[in-house]
mmCIF file of the N, C-alpha and C atoms, coordinates in Angstrom:
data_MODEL
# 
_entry.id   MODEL 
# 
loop_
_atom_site.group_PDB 
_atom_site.id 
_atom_site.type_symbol 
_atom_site.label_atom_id 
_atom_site.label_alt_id 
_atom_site.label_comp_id 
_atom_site.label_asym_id 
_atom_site.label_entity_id 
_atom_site.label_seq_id 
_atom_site.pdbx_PDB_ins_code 
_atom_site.Cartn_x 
_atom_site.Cartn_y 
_atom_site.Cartn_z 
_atom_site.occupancy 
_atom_site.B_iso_or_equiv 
_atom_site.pdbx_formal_charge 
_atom_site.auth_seq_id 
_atom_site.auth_comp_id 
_atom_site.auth_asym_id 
_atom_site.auth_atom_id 
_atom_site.pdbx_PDB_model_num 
ATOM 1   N N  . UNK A 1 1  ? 0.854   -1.175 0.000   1.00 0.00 ? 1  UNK A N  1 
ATOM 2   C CA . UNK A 1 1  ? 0.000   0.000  0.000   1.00 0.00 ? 1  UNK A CA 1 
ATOM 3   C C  . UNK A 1 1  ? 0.901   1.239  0.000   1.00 0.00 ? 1  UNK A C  1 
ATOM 4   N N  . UNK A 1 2  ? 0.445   2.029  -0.756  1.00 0.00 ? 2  UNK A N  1 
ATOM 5   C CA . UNK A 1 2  ? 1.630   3.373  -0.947  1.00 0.00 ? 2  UNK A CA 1 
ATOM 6   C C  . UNK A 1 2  ? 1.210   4.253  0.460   1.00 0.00 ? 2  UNK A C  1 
ATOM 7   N N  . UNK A 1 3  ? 2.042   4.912  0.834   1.00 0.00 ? 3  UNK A N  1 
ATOM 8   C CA . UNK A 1 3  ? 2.242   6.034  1.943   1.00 0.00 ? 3  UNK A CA 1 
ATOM 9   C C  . UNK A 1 3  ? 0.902   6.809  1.958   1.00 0.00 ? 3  UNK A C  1 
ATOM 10  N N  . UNK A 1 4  ? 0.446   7.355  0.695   1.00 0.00 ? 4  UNK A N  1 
ATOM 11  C CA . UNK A 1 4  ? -0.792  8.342  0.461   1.00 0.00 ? 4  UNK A CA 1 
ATOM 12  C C  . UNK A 1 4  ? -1.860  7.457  1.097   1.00 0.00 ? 4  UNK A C  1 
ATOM 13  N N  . UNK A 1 5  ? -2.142  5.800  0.560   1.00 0.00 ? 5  UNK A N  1 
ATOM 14  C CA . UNK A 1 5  ? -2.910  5.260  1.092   1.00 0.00 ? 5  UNK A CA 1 
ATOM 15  C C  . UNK A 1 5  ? -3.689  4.995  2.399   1.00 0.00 ? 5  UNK A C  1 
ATOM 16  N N  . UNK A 1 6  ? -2.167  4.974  2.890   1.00 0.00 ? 6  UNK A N  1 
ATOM 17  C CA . UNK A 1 6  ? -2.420  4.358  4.343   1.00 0.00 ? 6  UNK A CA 1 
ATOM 18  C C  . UNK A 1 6  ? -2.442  5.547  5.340   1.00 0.00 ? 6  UNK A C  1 
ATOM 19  N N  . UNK A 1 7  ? -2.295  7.106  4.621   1.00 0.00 ? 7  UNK A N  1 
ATOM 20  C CA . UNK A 1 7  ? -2.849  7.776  5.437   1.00 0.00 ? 7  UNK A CA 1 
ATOM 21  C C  . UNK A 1 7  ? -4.413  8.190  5.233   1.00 0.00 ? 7  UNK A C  1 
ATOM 22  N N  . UNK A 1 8  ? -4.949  8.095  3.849   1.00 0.00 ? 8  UNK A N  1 
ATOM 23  C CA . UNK A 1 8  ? -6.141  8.062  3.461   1.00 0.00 ? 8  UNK A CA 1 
ATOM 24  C C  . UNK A 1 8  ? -6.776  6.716  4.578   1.00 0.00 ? 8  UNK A C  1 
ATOM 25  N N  . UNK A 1 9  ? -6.289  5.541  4.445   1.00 0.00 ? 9  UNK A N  1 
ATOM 26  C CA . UNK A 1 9  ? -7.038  4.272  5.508   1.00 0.00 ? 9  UNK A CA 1 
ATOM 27  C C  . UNK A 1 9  ? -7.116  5.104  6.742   1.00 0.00 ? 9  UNK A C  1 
ATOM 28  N N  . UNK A 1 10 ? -5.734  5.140  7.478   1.00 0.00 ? 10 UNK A N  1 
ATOM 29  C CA . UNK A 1 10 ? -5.767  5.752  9.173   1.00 0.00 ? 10 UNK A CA 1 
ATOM 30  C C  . UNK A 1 10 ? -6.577  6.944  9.099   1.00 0.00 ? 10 UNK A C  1 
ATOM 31  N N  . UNK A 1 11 ? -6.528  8.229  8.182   1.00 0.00 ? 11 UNK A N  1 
ATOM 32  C CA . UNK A 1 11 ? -7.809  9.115  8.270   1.00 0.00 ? 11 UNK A CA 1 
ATOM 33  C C  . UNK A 1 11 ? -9.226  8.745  8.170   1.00 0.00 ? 11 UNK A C  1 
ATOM 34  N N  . UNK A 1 12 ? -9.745  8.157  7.643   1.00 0.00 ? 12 UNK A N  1 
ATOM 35  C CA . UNK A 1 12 ? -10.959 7.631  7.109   1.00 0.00 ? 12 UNK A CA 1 
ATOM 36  C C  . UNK A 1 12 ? -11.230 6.636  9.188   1.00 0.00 ? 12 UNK A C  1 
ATOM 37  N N  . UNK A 1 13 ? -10.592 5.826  9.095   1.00 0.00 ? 13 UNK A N  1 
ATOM 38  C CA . UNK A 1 13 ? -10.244 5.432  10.285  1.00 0.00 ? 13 UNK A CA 1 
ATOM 39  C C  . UNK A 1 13 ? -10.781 6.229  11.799  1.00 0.00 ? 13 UNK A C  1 
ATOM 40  N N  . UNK A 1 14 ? -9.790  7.207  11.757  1.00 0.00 ? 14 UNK A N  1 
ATOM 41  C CA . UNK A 1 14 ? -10.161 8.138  12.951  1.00 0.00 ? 14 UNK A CA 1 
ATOM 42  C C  . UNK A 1 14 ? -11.343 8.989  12.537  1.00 0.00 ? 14 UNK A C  1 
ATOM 43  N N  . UNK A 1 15 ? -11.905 9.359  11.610  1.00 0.00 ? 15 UNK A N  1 
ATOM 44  C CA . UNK A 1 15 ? -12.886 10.129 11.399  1.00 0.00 ? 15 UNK A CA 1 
ATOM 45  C C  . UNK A 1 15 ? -14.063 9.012  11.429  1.00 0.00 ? 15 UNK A C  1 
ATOM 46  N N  . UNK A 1 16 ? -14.074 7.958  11.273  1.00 0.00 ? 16 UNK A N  1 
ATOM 47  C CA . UNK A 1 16 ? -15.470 7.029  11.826  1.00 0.00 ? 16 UNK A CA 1 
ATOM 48  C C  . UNK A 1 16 ? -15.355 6.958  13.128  1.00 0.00 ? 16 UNK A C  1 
ATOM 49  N N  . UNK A 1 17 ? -13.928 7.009  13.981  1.00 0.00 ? 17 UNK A N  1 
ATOM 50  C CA . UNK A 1 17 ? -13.363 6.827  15.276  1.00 0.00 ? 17 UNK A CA 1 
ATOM 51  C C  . UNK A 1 17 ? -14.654 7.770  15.843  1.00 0.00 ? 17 UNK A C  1 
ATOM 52  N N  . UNK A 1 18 ? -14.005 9.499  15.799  1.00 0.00 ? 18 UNK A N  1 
ATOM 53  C CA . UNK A 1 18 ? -14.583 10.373 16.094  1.00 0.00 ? 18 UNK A CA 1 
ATOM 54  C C  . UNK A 1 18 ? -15.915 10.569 15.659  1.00 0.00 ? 18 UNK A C  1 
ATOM 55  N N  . UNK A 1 19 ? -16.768 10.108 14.514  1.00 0.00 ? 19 UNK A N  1 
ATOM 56  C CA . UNK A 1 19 ? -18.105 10.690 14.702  1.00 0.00 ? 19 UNK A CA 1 
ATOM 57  C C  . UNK A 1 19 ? -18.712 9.233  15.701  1.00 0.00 ? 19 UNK A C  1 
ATOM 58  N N  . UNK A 1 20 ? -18.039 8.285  16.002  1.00 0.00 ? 20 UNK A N  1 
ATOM 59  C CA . UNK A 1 20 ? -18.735 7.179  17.467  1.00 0.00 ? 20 UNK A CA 1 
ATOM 60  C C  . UNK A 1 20 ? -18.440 8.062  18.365  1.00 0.00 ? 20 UNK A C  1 
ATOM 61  N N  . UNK A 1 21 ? -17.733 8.501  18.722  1.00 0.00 ? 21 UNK A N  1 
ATOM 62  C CA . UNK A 1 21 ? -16.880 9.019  19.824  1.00 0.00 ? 21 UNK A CA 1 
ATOM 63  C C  . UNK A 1 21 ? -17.946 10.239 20.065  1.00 0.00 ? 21 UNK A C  1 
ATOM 64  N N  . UNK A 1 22 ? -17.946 11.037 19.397  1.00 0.00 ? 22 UNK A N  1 
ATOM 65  C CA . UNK A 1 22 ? -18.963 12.410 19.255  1.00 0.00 ? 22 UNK A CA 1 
ATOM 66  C C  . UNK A 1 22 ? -20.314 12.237 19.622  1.00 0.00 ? 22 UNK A C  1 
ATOM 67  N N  . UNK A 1 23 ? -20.638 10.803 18.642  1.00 0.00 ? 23 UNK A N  1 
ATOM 68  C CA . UNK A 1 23 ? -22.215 10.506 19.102  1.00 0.00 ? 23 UNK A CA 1 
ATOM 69  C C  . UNK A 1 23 ? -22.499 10.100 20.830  1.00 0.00 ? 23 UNK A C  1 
ATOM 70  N N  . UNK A 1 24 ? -21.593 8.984  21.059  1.00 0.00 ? 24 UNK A N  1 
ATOM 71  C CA . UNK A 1 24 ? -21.661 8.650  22.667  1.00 0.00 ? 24 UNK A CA 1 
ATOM 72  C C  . UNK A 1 24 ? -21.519 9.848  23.505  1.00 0.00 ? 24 UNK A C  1 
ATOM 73  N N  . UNK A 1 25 ? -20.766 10.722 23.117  1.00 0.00 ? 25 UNK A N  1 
ATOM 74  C CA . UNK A 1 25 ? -20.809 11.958 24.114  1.00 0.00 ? 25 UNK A CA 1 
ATOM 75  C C  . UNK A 1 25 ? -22.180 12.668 23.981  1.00 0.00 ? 25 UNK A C  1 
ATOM 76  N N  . UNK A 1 26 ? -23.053 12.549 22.875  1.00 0.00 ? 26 UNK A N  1 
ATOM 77  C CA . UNK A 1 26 ? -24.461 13.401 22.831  1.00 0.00 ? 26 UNK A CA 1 
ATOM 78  C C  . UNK A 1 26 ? -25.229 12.591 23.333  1.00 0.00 ? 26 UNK A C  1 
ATOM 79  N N  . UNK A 1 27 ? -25.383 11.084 23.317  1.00 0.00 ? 27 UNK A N  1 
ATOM 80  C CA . UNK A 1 27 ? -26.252 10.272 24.065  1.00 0.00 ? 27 UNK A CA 1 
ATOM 81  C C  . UNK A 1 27 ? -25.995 10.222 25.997  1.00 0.00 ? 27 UNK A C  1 
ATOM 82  N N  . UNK A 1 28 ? -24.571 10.263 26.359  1.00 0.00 ? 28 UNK A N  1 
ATOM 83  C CA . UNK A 1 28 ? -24.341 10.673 27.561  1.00 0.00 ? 28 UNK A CA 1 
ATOM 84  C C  . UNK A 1 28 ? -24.108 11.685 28.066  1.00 0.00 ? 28 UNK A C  1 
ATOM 85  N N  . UNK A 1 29 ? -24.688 13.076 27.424  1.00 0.00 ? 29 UNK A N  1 
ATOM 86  C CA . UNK A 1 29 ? -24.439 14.201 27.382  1.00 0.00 ? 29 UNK A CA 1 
ATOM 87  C C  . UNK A 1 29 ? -22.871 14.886 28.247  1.00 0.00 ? 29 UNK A C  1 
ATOM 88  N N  . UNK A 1 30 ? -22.303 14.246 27.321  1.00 0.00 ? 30 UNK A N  1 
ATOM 89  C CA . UNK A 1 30 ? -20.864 14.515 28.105  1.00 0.00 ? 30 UNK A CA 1 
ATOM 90  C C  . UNK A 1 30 ? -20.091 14.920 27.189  1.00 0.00 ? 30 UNK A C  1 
ATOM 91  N N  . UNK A 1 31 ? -19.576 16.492 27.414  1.00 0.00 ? 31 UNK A N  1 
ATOM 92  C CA . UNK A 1 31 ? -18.934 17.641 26.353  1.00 0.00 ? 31 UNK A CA 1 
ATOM 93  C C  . UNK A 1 31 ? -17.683 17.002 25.929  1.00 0.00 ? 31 UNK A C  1 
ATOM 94  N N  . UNK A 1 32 ? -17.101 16.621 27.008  1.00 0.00 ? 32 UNK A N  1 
ATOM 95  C CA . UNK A 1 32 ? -15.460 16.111 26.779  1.00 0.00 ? 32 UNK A CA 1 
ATOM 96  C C  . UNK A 1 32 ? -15.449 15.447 25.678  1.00 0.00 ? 32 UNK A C  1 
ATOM 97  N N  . UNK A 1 33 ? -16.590 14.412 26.017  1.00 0.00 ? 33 UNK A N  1 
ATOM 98  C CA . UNK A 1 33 ? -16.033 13.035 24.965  1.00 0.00 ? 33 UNK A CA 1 
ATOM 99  C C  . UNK A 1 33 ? -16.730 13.311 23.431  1.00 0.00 ? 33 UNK A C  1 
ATOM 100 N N  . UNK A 1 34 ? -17.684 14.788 23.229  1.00 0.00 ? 34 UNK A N  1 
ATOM 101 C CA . UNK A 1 34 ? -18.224 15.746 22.266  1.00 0.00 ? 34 UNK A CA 1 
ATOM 102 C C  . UNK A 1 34 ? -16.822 16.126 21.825  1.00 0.00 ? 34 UNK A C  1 
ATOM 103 N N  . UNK A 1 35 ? -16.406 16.907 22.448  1.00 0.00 ? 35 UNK A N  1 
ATOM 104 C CA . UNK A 1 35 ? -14.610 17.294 21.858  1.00 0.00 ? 35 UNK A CA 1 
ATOM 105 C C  . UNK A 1 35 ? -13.766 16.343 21.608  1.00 0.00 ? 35 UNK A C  1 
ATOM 106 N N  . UNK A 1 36 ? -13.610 15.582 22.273  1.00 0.00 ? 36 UNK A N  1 
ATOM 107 C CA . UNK A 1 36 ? -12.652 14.310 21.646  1.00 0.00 ? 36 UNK A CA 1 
ATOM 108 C C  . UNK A 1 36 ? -13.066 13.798 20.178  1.00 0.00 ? 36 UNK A C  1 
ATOM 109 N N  . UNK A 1 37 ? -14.169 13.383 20.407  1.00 0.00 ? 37 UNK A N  1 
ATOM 110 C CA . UNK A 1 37 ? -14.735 13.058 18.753  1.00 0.00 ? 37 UNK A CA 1 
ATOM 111 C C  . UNK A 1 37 ? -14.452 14.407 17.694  1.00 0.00 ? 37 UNK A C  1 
ATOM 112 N N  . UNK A 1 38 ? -15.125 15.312 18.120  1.00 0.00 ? 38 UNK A N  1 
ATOM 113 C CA . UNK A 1 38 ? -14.440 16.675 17.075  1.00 0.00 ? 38 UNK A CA 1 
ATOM 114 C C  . UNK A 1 38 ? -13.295 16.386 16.316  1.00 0.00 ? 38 UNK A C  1 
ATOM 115 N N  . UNK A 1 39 ? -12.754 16.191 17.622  1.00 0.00 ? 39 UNK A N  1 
ATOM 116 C CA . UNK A 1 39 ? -11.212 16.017 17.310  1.00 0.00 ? 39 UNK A CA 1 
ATOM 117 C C  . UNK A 1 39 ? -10.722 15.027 16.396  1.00 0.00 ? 39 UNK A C  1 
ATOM 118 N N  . UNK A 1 40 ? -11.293 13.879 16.313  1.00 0.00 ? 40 UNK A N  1 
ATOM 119 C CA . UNK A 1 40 ? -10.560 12.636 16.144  1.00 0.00 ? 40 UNK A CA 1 
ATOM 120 C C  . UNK A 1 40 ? -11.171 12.954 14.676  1.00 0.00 ? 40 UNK A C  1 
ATOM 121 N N  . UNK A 1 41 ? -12.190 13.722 14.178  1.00 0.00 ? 41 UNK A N  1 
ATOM 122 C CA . UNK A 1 41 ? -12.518 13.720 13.384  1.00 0.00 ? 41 UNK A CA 1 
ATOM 123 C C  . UNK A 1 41 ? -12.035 14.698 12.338  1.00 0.00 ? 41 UNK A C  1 
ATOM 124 N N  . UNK A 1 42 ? -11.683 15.775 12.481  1.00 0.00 ? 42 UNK A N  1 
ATOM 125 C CA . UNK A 1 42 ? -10.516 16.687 12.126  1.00 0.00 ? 42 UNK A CA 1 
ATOM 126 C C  . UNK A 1 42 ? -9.646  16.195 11.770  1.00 0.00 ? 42 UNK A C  1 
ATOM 127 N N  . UNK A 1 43 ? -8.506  15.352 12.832  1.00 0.00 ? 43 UNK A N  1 
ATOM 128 C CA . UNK A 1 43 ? -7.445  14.728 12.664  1.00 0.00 ? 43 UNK A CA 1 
ATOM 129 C C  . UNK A 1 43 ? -7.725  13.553 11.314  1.00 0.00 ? 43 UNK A C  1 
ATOM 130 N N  . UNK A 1 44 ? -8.531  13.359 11.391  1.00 0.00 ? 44 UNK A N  1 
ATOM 131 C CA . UNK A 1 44 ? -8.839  12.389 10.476  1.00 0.00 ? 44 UNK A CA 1 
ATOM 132 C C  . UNK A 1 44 ? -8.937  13.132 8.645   1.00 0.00 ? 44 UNK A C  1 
ATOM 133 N N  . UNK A 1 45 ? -9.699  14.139 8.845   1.00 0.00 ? 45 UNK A N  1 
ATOM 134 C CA . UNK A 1 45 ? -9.710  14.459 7.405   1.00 0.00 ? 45 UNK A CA 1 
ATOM 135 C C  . UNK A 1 45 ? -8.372  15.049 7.129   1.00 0.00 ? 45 UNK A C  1 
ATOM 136 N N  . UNK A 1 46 ? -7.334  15.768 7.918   1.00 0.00 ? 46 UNK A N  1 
ATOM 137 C CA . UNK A 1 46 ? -6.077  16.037 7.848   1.00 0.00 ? 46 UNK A CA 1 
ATOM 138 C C  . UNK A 1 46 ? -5.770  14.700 7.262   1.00 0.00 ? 46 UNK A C  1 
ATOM 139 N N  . UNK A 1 47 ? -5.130  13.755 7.725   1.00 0.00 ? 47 UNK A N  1 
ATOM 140 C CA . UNK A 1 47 ? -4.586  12.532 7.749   1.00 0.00 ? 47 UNK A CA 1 
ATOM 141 C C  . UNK A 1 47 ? -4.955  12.208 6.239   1.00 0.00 ? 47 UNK A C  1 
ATOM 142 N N  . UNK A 1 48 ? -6.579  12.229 5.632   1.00 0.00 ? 48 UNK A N  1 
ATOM 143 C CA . UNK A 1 48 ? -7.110  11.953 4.502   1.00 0.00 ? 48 UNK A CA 1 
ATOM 144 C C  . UNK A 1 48 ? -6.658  12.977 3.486   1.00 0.00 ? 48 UNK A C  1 
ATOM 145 N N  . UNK A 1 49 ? -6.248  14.154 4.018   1.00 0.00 ? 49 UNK A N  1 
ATOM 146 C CA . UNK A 1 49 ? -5.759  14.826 2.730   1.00 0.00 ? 49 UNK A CA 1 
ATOM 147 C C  . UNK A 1 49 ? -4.286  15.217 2.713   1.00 0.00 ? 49 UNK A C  1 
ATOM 148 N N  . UNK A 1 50 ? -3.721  15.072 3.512   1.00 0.00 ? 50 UNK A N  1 
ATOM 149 C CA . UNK A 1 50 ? -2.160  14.458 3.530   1.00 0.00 ? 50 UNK A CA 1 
ATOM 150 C C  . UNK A 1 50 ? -1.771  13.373 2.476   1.00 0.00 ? 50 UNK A C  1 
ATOM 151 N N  . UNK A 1 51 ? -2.672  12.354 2.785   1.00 0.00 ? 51 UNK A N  1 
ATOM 152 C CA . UNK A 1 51 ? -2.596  11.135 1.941   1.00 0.00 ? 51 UNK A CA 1 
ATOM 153 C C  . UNK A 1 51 ? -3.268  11.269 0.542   1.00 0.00 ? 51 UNK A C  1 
ATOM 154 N N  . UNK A 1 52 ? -4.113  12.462 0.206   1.00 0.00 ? 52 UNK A N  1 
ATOM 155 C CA . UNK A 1 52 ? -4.660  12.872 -1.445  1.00 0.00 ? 52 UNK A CA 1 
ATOM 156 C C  . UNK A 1 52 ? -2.702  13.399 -1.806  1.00 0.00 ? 52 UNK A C  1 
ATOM 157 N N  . UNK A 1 53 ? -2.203  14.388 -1.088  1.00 0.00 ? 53 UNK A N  1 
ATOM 158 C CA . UNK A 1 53 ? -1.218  15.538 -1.110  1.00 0.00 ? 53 UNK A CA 1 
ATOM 159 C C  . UNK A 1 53 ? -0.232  14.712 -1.972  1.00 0.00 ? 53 UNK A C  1 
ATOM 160 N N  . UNK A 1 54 ? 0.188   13.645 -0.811  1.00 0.00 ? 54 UNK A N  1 
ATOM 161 C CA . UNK A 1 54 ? 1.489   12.480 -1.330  1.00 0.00 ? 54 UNK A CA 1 
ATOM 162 C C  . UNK A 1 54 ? 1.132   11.560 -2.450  1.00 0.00 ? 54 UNK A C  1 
ATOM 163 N N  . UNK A 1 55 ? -0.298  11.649 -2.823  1.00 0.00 ? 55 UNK A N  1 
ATOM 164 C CA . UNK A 1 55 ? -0.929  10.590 -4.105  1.00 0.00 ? 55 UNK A CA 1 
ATOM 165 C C  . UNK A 1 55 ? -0.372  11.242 -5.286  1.00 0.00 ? 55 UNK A C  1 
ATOM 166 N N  . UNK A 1 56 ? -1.200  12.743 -4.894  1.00 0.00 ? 56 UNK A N  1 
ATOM 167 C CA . UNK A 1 56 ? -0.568  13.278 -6.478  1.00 0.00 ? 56 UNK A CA 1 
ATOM 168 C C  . UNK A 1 56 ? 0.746   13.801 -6.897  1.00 0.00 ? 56 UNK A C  1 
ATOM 169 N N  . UNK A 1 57 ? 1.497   14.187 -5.450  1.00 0.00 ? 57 UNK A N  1 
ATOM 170 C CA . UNK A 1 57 ? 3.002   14.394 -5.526  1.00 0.00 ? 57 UNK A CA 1 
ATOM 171 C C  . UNK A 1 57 ? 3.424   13.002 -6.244  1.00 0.00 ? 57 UNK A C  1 
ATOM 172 N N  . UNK A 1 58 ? 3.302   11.753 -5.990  1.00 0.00 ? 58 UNK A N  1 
ATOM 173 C CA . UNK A 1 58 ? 3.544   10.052 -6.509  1.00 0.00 ? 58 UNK A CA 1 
ATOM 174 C C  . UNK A 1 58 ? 3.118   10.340 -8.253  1.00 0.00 ? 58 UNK A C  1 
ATOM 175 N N  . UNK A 1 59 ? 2.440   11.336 -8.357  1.00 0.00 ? 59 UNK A N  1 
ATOM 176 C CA . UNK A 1 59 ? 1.665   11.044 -9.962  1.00 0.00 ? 59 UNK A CA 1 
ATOM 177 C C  . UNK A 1 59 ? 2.443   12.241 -10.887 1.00 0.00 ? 59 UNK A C  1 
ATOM 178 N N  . UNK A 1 60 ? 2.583   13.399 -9.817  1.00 0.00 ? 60 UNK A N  1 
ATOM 179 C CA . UNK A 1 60 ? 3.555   14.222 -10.691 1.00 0.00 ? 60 UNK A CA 1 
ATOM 180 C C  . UNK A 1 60 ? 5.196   13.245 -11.052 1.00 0.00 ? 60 UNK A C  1 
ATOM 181 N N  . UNK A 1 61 ? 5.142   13.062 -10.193 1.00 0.00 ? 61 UNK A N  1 
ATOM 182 C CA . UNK A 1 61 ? 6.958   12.638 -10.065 1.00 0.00 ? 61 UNK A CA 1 
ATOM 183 C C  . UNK A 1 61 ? 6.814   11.653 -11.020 1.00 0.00 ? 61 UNK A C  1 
ATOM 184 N N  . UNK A 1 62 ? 5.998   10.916 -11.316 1.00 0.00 ? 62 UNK A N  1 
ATOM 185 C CA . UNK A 1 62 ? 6.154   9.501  -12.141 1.00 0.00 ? 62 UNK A CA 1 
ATOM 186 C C  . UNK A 1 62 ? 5.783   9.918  -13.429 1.00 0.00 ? 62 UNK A C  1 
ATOM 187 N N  . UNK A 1 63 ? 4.827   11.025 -13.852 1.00 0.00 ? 63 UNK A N  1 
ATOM 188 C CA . UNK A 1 63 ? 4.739   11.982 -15.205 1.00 0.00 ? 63 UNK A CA 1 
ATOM 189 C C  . UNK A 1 63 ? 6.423   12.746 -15.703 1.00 0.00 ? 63 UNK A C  1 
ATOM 190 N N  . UNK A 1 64 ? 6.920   12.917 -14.303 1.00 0.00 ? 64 UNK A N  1 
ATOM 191 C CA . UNK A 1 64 ? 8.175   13.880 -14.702 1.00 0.00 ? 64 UNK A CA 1 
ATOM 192 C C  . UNK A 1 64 ? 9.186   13.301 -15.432 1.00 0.00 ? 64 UNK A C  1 
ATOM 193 N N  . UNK A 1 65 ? 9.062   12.129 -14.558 1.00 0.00 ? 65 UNK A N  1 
ATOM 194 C CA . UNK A 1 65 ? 9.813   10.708 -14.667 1.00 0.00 ? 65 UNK A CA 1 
ATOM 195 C C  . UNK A 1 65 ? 9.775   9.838  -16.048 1.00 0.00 ? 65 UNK A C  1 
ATOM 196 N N  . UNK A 1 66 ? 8.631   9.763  -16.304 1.00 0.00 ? 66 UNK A N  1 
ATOM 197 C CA . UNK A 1 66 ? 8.544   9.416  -17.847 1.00 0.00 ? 66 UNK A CA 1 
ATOM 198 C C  . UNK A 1 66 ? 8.726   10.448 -18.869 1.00 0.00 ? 66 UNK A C  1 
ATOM 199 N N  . UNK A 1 67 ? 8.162   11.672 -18.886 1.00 0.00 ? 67 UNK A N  1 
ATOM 200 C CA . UNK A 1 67 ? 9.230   12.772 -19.440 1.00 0.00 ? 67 UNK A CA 1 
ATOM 201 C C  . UNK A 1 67 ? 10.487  12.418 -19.911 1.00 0.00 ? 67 UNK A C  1 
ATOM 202 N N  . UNK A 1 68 ? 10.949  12.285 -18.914 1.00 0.00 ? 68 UNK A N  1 
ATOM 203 C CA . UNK A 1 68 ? 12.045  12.493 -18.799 1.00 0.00 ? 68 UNK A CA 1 
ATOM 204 C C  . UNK A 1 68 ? 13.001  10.977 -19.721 1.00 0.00 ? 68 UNK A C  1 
ATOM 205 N N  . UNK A 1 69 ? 12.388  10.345 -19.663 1.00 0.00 ? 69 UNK A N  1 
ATOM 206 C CA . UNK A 1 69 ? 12.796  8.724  -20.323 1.00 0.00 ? 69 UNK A CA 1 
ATOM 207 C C  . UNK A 1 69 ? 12.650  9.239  -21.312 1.00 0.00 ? 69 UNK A C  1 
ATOM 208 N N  . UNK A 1 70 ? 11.542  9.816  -21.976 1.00 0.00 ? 70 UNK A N  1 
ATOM 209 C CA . UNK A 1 70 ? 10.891  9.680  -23.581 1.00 0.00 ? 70 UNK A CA 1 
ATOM 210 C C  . UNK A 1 70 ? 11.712  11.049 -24.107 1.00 0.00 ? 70 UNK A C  1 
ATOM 211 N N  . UNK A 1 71 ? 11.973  11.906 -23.518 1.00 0.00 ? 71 UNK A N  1 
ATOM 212 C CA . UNK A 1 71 ? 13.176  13.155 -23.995 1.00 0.00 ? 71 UNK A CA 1 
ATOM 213 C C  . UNK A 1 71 ? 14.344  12.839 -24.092 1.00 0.00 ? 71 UNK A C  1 
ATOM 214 N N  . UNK A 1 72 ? 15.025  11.699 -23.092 1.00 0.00 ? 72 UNK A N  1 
ATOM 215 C CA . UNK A 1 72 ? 16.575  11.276 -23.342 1.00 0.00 ? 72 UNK A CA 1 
ATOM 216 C C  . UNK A 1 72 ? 16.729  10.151 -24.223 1.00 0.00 ? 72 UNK A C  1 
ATOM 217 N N  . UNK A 1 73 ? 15.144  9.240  -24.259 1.00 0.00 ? 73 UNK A N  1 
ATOM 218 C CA . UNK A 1 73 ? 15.208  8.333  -25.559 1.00 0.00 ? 73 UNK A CA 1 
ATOM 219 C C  . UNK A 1 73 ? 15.320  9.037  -26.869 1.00 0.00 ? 73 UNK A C  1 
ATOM 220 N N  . UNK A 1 74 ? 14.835  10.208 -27.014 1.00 0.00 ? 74 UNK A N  1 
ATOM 221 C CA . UNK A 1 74 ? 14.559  10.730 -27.964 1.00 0.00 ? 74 UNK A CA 1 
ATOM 222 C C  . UNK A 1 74 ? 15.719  11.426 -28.688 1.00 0.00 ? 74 UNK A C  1 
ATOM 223 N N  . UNK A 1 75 ? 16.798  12.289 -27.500 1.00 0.00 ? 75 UNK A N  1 
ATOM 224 C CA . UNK A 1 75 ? 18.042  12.573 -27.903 1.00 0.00 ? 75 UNK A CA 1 
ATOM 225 C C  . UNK A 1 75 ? 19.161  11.574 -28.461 1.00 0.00 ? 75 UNK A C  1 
ATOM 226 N N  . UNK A 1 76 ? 18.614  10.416 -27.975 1.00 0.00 ? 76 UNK A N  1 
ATOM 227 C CA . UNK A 1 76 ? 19.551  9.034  -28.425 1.00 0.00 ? 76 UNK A CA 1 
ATOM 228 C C  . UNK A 1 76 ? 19.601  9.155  -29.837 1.00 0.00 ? 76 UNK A C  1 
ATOM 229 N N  . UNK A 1 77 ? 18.300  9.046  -30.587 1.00 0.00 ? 77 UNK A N  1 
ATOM 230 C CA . UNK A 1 77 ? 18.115  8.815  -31.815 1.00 0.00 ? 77 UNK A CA 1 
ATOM 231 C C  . UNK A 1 77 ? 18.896  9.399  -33.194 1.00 0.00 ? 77 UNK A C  1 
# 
């Protein structure tokens, strides 16, 4: 699994974490564990777009990268 992935999994992850987490705090009306979920859920879409960030950095570099083959194949000729 590439790096982008597995922060897209662990975000996706903590953001189901946090909206359980969020809900149990509204059924036990208890703020804390309301903020903790917030939280976990934030952290989570961070984490999910960290892991978009490093996908397409992986897609530039491998476009640059073939560029770059098909321009020095090309000077060969």
């Amino acid at each position: 699994m590439t790096d982008g992935m597995q922060d897209k999994t662990k975000g996706a992850a903590d953001e189901l974490k946090g909206r359980g987490k969020s809900a149990w705090g509204d059924i036990t009306d208890d703020k804390q564990t309301q903020a903790e979920g917030k939280g976990d859920q934030l952290k989570g879409k961070v984490e999910r777009g960290i892991g978009d960030l490093k996908n397409k950095a992986d897609e530039v570099t491998d476009r640059v990268g073939e560029k770059f083959d098909r321009d020095t194949d090309d000077t060969r000729r």
